[in-house]
FIMIGU-965168 format. One line per field, with one value per residue: residue number from 1; residue in one letter; x, y, z of N, C-alpha, C, O in turn. Coordinates in steps of 0.1 Angstrom, whole numbers, plus 5000, padded with zeros to 4 digits. Example, Ala and Ser with C-alpha at 12.3 -4.5 7.8 and 13.67 -1.06 7.14 Angstrom:
2
n: [1,2]
res: [a,s]
n.x: [5132,5128]
n.y: [4943,4978]
n.z: [5078,5071]
ca.x: [5123,5137]
ca.y: [4955,4989]
ca.z: [5078,5071]
c.x: [5132,5129]
c.y: [4967,5000]
c.z: [5078,5079]
o.x: [5142,5134]
o.y: [4967,5011]
o.z: [5085,5080]
// end
This chain:
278
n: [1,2,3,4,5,6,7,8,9,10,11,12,13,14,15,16,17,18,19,20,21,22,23,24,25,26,27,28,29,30,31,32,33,34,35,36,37,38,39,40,41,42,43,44,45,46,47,48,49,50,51,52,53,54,55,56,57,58,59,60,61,62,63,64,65,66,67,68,69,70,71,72,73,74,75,76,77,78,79,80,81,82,83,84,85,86,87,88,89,90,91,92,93,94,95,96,97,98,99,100,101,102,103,104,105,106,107,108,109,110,111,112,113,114,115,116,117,118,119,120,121,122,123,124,125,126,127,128,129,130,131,132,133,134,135,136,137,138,139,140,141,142,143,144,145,146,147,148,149,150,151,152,153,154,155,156,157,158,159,160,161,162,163,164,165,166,167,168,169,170,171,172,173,174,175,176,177,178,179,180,181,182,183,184,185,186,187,188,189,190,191,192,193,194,195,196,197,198,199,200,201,202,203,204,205,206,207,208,209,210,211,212,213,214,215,216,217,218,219,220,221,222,223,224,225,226,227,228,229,230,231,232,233,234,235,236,237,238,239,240,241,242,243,244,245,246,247,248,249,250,251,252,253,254,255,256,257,258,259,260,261,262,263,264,265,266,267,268,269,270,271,272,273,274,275,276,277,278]
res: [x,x,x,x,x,x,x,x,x,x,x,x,x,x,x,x,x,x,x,x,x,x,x,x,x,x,x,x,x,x,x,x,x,x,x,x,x,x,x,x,x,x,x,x,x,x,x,x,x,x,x,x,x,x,x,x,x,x,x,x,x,x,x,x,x,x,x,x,x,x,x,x,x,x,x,x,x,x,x,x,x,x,x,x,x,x,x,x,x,x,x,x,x,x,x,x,x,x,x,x,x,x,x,x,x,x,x,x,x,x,x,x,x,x,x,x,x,x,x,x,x,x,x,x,x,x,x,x,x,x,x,x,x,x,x,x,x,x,x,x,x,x,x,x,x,x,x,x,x,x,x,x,x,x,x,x,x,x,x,x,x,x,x,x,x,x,x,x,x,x,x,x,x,x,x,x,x,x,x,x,x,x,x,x,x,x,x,x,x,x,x,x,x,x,x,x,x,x,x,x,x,x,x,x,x,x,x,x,x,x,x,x,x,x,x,x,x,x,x,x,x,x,x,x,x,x,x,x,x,x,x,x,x,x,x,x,x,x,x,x,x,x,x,x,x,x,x,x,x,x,x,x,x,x,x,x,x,x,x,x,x,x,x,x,x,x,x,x,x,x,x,x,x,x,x,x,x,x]
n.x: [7802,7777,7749,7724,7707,7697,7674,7666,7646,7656,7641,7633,7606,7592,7585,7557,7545,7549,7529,7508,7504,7502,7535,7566,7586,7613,7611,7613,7631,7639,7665,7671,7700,7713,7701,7698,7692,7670,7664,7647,7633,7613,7610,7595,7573,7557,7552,7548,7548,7550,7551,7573,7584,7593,7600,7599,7603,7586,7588,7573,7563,7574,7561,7566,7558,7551,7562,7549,7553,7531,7525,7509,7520,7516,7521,7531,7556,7569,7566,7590,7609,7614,7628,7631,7650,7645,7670,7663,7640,7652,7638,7625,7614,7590,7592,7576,7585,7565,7550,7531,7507,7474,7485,7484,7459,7448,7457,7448,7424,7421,7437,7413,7396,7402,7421,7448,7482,7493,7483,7470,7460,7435,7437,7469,7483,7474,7482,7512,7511,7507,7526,7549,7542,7541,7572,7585,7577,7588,7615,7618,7608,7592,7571,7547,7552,7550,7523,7511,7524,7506,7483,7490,7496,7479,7459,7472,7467,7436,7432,7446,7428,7400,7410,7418,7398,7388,7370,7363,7357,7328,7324,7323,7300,7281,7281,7261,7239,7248,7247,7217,7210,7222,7209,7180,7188,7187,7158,7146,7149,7138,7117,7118,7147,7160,7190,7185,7162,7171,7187,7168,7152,7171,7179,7202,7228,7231,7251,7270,7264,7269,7294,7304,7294,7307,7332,7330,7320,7333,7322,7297,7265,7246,7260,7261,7232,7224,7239,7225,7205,7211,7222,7195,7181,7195,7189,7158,7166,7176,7159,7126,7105,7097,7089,7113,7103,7088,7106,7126,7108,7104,7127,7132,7138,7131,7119,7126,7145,7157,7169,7180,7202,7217,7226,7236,7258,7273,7274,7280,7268,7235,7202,7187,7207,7221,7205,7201,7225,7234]
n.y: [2309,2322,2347,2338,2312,2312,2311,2325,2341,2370,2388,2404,2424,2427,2454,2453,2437,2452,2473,2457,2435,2425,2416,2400,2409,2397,2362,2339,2316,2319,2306,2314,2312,2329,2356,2386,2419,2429,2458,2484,2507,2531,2515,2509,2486,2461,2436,2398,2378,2346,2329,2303,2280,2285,2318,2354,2388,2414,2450,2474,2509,2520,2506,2473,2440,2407,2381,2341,2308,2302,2329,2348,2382,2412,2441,2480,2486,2509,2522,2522,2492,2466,2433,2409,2373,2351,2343,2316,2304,2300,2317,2304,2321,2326,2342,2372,2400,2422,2439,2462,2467,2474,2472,2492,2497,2477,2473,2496,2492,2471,2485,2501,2481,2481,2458,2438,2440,2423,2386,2356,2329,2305,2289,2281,2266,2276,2295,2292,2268,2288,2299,2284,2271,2293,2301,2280,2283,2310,2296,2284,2298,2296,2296,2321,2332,2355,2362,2338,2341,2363,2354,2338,2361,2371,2354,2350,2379,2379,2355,2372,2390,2371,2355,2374,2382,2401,2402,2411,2411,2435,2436,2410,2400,2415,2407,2383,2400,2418,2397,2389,2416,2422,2395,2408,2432,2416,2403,2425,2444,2454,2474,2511,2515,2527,2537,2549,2532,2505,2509,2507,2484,2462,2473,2483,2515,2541,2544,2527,2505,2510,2513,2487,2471,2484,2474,2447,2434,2449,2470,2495,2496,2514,2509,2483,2475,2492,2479,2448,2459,2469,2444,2428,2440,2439,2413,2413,2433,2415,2392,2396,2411,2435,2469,2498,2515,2500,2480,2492,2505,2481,2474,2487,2512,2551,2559,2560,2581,2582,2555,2551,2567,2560,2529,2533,2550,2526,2501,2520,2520,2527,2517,2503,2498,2478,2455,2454,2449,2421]
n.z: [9671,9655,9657,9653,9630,9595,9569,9539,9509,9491,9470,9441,9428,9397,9372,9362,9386,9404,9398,9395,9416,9452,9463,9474,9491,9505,9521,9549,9574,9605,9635,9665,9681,9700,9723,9706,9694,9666,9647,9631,9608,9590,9566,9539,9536,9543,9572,9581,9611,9624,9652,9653,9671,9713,9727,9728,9724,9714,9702,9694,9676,9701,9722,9744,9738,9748,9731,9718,9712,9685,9683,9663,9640,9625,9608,9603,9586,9582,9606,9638,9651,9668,9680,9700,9711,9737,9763,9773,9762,9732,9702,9669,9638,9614,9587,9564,9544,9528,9501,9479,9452,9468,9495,9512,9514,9525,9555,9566,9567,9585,9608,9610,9619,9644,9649,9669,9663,9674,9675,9689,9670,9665,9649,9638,9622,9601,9587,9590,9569,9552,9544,9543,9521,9503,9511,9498,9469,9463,9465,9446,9421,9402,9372,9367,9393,9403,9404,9419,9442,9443,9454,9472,9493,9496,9510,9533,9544,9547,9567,9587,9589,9594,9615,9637,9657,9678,9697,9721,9761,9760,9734,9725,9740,9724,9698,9690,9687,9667,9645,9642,9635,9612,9600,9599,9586,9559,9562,9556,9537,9517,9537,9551,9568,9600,9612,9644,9645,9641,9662,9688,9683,9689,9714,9716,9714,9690,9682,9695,9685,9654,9655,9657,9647,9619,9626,9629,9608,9589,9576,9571,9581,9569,9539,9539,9539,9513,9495,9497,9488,9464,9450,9450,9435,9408,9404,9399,9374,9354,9361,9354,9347,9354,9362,9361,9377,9394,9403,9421,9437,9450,9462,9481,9477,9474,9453,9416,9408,9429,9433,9409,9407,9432,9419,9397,9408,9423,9401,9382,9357,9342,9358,9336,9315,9331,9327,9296,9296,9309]
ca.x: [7788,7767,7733,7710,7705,7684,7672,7658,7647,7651,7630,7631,7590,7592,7573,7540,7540,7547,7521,7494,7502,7509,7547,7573,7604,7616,7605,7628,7628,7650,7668,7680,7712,7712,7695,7698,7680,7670,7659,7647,7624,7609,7609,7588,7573,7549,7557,7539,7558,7549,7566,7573,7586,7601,7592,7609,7598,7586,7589,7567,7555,7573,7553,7570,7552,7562,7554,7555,7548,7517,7515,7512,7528,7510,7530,7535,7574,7575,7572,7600,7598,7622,7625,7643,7643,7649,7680,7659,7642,7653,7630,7625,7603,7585,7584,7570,7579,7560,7545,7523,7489,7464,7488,7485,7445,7444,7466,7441,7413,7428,7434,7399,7386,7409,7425,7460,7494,7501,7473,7470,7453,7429,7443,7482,7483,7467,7494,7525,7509,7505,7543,7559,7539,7547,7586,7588,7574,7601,7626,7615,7605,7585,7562,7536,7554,7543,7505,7508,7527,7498,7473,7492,7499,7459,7453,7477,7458,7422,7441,7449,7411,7393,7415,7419,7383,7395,7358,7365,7343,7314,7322,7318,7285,7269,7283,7250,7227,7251,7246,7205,7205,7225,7194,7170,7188,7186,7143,7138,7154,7125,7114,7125,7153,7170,7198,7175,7148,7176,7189,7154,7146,7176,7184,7222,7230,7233,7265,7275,7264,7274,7313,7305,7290,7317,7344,7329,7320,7342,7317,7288,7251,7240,7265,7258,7225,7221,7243,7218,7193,7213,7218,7183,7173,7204,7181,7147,7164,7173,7154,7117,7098,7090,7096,7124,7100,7086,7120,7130,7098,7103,7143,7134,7145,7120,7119,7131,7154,7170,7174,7184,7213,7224,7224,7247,7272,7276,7277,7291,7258,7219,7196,7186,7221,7226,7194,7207,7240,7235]
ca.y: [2305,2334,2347,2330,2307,2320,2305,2333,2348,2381,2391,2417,2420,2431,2465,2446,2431,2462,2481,2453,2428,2420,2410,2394,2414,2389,2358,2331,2314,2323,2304,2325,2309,2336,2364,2399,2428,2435,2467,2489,2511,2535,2511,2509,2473,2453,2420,2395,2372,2338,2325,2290,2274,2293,2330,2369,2405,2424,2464,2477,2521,2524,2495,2461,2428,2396,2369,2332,2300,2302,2340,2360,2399,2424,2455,2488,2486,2526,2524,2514,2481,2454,2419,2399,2359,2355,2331,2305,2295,2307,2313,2300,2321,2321,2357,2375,2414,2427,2453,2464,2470,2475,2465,2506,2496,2459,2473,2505,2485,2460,2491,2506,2474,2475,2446,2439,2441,2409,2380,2345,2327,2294,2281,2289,2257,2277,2304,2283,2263,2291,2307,2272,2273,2306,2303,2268,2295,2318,2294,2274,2305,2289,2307,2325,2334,2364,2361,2331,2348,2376,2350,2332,2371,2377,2348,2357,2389,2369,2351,2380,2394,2362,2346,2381,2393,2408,2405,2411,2423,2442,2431,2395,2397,2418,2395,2374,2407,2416,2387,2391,2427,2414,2390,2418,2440,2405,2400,2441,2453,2463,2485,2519,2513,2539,2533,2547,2523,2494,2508,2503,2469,2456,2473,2486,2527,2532,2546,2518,2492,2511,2509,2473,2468,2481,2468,2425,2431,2456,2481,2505,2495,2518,2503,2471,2474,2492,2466,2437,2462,2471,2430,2424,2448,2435,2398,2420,2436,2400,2379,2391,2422,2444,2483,2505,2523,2490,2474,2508,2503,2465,2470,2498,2527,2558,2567,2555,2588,2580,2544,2552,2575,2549,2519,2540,2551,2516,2497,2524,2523,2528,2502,2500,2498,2468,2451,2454,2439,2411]
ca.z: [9666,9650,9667,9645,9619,9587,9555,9534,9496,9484,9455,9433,9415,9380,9370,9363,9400,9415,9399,9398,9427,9464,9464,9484,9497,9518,9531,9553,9587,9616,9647,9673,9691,9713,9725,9697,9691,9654,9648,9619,9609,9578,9557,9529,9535,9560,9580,9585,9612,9633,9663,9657,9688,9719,9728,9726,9730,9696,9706,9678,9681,9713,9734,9743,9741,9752,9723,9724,9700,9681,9681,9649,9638,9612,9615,9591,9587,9582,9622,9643,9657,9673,9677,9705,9715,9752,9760,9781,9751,9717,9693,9654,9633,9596,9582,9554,9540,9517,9498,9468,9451,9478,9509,9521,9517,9537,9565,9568,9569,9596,9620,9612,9627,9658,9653,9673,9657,9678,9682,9683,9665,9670,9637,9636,9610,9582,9591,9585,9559,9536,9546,9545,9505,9501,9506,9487,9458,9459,9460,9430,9407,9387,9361,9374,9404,9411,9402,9424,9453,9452,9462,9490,9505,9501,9519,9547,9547,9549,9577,9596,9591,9602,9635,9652,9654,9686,9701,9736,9765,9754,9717,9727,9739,9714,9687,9687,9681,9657,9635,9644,9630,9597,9593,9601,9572,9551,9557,9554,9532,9513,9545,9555,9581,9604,9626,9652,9647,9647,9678,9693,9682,9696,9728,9720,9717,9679,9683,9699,9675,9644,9655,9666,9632,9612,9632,9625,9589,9583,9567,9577,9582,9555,9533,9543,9535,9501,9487,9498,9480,9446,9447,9452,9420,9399,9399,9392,9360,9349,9362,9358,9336,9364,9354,9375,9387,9403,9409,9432,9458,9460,9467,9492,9475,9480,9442,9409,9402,9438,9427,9391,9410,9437,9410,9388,9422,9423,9392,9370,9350,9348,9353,9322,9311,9333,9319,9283,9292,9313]
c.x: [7781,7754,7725,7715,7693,7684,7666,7662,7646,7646,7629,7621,7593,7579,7559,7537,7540,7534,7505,7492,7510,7521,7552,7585,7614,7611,7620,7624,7639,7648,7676,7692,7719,7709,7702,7690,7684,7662,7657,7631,7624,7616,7596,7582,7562,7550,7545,7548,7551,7559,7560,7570,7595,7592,7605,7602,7595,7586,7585,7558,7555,7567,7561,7562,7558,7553,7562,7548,7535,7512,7521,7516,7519,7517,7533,7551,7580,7576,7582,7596,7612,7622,7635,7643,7651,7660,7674,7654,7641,7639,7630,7608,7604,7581,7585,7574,7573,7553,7535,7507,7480,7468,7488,7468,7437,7445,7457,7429,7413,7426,7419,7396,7391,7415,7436,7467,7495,7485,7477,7461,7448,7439,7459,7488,7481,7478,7506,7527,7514,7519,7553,7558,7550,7566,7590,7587,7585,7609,7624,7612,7599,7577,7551,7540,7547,7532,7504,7514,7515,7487,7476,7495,7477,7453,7456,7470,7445,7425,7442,7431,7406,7398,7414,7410,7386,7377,7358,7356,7331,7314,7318,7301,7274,7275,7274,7238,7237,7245,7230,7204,7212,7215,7183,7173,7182,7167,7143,7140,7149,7118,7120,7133,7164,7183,7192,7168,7162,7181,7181,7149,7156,7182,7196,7220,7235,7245,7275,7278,7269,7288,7311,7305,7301,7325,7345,7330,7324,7334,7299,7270,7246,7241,7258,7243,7216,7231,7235,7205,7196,7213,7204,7176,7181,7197,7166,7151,7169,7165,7135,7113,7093,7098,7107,7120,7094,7099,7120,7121,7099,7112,7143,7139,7132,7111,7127,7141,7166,7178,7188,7201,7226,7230,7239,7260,7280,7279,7279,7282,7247,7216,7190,7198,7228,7218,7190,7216,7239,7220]
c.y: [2318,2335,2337,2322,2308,2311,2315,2333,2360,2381,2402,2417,2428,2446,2464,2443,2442,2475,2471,2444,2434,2415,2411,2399,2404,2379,2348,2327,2317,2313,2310,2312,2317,2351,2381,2406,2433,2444,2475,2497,2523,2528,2506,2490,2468,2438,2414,2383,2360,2333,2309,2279,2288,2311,2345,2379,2412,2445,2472,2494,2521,2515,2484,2451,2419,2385,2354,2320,2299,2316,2344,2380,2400,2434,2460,2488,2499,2523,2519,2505,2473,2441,2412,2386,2360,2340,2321,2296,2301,2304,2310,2309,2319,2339,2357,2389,2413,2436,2453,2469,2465,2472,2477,2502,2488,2464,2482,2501,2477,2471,2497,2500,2467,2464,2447,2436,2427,2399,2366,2338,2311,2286,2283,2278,2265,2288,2297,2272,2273,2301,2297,2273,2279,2305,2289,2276,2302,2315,2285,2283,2297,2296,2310,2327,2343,2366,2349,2335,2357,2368,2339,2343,2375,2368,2348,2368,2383,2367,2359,2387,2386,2354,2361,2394,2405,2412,2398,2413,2425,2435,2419,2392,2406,2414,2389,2385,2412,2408,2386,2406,2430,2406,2397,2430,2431,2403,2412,2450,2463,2476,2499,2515,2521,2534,2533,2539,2507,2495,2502,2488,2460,2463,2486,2506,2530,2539,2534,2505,2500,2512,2498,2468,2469,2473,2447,2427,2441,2466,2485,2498,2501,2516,2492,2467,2482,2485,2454,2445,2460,2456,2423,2427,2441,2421,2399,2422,2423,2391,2378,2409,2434,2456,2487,2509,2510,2479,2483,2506,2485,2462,2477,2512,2537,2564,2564,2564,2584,2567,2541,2552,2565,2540,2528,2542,2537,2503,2504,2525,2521,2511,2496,2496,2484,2456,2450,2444,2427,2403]
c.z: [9664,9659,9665,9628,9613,9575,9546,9515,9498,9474,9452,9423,9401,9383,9371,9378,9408,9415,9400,9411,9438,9456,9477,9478,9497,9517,9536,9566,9595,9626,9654,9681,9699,9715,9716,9693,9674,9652,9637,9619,9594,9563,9552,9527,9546,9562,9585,9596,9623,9641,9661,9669,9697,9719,9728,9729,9714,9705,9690,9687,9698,9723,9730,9748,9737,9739,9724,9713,9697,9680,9668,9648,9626,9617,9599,9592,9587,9596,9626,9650,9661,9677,9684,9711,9730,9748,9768,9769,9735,9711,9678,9649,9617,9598,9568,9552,9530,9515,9486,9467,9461,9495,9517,9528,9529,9551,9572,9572,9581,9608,9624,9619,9642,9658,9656,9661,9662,9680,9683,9684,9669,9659,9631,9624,9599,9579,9584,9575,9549,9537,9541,9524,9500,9493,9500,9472,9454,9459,9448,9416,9390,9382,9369,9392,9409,9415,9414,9442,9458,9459,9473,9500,9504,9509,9531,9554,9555,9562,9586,9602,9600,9616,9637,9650,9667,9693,9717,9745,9759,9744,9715,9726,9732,9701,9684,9681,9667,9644,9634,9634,9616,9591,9590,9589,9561,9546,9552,9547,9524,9523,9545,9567,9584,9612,9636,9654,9650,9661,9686,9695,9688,9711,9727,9709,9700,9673,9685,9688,9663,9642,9658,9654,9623,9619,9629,9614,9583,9566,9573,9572,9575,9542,9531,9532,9519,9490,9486,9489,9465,9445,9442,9433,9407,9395,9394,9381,9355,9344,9359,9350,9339,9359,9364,9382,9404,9415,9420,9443,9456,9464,9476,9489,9467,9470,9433,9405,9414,9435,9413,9397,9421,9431,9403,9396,9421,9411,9382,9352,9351,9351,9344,9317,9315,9327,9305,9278,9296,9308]
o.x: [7779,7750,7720,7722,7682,7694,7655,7672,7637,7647,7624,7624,7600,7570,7550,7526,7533,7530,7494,7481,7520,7519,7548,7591,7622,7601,7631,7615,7649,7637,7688,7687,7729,7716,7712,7680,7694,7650,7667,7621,7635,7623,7588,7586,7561,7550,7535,7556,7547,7571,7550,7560,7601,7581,7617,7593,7604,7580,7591,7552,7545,7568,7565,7558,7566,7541,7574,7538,7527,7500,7532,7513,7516,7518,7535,7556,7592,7588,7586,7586,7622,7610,7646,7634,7660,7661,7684,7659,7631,7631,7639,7597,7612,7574,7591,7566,7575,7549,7531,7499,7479,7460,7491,7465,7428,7436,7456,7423,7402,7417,7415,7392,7387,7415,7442,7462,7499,7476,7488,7454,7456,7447,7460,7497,7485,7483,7507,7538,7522,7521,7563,7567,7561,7571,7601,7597,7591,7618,7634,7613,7600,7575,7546,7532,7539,7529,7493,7508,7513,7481,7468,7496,7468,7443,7447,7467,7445,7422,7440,7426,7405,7391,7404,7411,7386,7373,7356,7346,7325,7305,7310,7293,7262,7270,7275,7229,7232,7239,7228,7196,7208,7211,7177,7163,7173,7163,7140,7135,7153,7113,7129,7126,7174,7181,7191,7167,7162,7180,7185,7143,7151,7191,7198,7212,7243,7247,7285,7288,7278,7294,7321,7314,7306,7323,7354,7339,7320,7337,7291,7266,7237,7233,7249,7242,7205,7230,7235,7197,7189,7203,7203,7171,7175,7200,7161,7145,7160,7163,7129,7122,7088,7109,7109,7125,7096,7101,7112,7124,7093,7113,7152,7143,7125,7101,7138,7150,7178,7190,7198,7210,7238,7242,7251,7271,7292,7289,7282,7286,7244,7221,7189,7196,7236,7224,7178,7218,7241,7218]
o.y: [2325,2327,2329,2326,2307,2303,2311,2328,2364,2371,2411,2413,2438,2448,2470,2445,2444,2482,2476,2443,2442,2410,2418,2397,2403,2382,2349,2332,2316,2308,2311,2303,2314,2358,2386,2402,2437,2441,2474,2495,2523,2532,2500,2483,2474,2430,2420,2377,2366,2333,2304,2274,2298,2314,2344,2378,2414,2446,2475,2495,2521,2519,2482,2450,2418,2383,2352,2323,2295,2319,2344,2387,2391,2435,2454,2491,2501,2522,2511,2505,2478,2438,2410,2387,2368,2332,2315,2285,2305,2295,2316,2307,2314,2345,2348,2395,2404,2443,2442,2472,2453,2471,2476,2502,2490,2461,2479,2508,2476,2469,2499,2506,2457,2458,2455,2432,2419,2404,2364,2337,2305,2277,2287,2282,2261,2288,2298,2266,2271,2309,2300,2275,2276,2307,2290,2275,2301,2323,2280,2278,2295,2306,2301,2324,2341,2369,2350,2331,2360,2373,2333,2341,2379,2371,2346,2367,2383,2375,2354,2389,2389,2350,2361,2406,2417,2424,2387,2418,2416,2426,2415,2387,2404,2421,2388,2381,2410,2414,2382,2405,2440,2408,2394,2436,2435,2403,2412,2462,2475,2486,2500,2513,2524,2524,2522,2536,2501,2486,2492,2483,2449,2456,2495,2508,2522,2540,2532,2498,2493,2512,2496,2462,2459,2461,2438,2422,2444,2468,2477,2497,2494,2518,2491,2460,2478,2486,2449,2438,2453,2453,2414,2420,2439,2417,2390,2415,2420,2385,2368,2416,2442,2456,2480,2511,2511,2474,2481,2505,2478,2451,2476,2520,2532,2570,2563,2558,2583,2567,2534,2544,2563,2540,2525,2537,2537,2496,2497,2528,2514,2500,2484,2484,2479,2447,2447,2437,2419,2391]
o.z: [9674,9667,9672,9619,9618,9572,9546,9509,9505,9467,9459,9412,9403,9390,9378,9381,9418,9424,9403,9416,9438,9445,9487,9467,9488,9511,9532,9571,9589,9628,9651,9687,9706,9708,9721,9688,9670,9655,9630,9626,9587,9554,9559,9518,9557,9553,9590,9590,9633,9640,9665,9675,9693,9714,9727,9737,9706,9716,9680,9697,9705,9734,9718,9760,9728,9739,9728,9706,9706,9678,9664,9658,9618,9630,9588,9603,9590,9599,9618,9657,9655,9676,9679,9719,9733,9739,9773,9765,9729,9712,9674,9654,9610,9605,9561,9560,9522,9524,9484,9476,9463,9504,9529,9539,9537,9558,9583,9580,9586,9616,9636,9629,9649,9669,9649,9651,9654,9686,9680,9694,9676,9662,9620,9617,9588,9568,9572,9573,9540,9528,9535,9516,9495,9482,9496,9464,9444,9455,9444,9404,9378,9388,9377,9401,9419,9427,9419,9452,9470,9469,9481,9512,9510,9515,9540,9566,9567,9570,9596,9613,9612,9625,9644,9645,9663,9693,9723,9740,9752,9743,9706,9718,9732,9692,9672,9673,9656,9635,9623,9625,9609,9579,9580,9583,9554,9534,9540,9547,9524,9518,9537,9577,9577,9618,9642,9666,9661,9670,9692,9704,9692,9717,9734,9699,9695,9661,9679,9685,9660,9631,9665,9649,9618,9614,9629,9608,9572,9555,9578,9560,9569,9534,9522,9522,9515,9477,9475,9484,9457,9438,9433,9424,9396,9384,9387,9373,9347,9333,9360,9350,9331,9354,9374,9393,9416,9426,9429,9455,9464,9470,9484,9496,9458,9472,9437,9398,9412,9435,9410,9395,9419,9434,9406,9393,9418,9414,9372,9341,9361,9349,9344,9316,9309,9322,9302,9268,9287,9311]
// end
């Protein structure tokens, strides 16, 4: 009797998929029939992998953790990593390699915001829904595979973002001002606002909260908040006759050349320019 029983696709993406989409290496499900270490490493690829039923050991960058049904894998595949089911109770999983347009970016973004390699998730249904999809996809090749493959690996991604906020400790309990000092960019935006002064009004160190801050919404309080500004102005030149120079002090910004300059950073042209087109 062999280790395991597998069902898998390989896939080889066409030039176009590789330079404009997410693709699928791999995908396939595994039953172990008895305990094997698979092992590998610099490869050009990232896993995405659920544990069905049953539990094993993943050995991923030198650390071993014990996983068990319902937990989820993200892992860069350049690292070395391993993968073993214990023989009390085998395990069955659902994986995923893959690679492509923006998966260096996703993956970089994911560790920025701390989140584990291993989690598990509240919802491991939406998981194995969109795997179970997924590899029905690759074995049916039907038109529009690829384009339709890149948006069940972006939603895996999504998936990976939203179940493992990874707001533990500290992070837990300043989750509620969080979301307070997101509304507080939302009424003020028109104001001048420092990190400082936000430190202040809520209590928390503003070191503290500006890694807390990226790390939930996965981008910077200054960010953050001259997007809800350029937005703001982007429904001014639209929506209503007021000059730039007036738009600029009712969006919060200090001066219509700083405005002009911002506006342009971000939309790729003036505001005039967008107030022409749209």
């Amino acid at each position: 009797m062999g280790k395991s029983l597998s069902d898998r696709v390989l896939a080889t993406p066409s030039a176009y998929a590789r330079q404009h989409y997410l693709y699928v290496q791999e995908i396939g499900t595994l039953t172990s029939m008895e305990p094997h270490i698979s092992s590998r490493e610099n490869i050009s690829s990232y896993l995405f992998l659920t544990v069905i039923q049953g539990e094993g050991y993943l050995t991923y960058r030198g650390k071993k953790h014990f996983i068990r049904a319902g937990d989820c894998v993200y892992i860069n595949c350049r690292n070395q990593y391993a993968h073993e089911s214990t023989a009390e109770h085998p395990w069955t999983l659902m994986w995923v390699h893959f690679n492509g347009n923006g998966a260096d970016d996703f993956y970089k973004a994911y560790q920025e915001q701390e989140r584990g390699s291993i989690f598990h998730p509240a919802n491991a249904a939406a998981f194995t829904d969109s795997l179970t999809d997924l590899f029905g996809l690759m074995q049916e090749k039907p038109s529009l595979m690829e384009l339709s493959a890149h948006k069940y690996l972006t939603d895996l991604i999504t998936l990976c973002f939203l179940e493992n906020r990874a707001e533990a400790g500290e992070g837990r309990d300043l989750s509620p001002k969080l979301v307070q000092v997101r509304k507080y960019l939302e009424e003020h935006y028109q104001e001048k606002i420092s990190l400082e002064e936000l430190s202040g009004l809520f209590f928390i160190s503003k070191y503290h909260l500006s890694r807390e801050y990226k790390k939930k919404y996965g981008i910077t309080i200054g960010s953050d908040l001259t997007g809800r500004r350029i937005s703001h102005a982007k429904s001014l030149l639209r929506f209503s006759d007021s000059s730039i120079e007036e738009i600029a002090l009712l969006c919060g910004f200090a001066d219509a050349g700083y405005f002009i300059k911002v506006f342009k950073k971000a939309e790729n042209m003036t505001p005039l320019e967008y107030r022409r087109k749209w």
